[in-house]
C-alpha positions as CSV (number, residue, x, y, z in Angstrom):
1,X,94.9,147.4,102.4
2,X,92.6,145.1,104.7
3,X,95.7,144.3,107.0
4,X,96.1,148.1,107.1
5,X,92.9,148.6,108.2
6,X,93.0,146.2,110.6
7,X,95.9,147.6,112.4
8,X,94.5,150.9,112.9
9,X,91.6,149.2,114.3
10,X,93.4,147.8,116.9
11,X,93.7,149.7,120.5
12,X,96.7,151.3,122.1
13,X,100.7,151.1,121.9
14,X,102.9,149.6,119.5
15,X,103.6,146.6,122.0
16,X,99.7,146.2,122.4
17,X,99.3,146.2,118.7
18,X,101.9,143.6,118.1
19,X,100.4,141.0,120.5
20,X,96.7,141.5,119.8
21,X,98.2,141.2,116.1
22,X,99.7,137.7,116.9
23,X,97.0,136.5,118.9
24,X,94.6,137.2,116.4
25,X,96.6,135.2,113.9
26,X,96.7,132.2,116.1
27,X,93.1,132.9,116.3
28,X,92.6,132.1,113.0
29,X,95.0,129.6,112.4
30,X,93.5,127.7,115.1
31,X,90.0,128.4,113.7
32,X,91.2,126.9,110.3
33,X,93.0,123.3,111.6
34,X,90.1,123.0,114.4
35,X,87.0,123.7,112.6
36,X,87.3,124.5,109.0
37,X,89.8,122.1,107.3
38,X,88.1,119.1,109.0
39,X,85.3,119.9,107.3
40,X,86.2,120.4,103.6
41,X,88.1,117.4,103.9
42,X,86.3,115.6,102.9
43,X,84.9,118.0,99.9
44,X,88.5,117.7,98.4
45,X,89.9,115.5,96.1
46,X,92.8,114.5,97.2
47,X,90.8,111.6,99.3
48,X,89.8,110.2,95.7
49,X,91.7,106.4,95.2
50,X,92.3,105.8,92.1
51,X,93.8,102.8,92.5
52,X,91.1,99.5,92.5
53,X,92.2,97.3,95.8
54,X,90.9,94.0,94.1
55,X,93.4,94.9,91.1
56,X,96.1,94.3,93.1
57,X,99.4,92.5,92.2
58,X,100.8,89.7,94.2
59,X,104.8,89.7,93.8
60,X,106.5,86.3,93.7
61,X,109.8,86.5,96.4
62,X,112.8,85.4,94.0
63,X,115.2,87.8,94.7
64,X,116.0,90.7,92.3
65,X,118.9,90.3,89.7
66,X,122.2,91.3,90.8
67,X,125.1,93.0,88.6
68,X,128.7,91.5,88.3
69,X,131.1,93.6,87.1
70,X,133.2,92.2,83.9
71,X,135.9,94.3,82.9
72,X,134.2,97.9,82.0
73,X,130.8,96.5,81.1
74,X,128.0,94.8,83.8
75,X,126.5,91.6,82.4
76,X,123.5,90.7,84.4
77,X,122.5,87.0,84.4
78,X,120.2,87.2,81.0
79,X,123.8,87.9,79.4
80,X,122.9,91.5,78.5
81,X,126.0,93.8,78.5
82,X,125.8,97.1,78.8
């Protein structure tokens, strides 16, 4: 109902309408990445860590276990068969 409203608000032809249309759309897409995103950012939580930087785990570098095939089963070098 607003975006009807709006439309007959706007002045002349069907062409003219279109384009004031889609520059009033950039309008306020541009409004919203320029000015008001940047500043809610901060207000929202997805900039919360939750994940404590002096927690963090060191990972030794031995390799990661490889699979040999045996027949139809995988044994991996603990002797687990699957």
């Amino acid at each position: 109902m607003i975006y009807a409203a709006i439309w007959r608000a706007l002045p002349g032809p069907l062409a003219v309408r279109v384009l004031l249309a889609v520059v009033l759309v950039l309008a306020v897409v541009a409004f919203c990445f320029l000015w008001l995103f940047p500043r809610i950012a901060p207000l929202m939580p997805f900039n919360d860590n939750t994940v404590d930087p002096s927690a963090a785990v060191v990972h030794d570098a031995r390799p990661a276990p490889t699979v040999a095939a045996v027949g139809t089963a995988a044994v991996y070098p603990l002797g687990v068969r699957l």
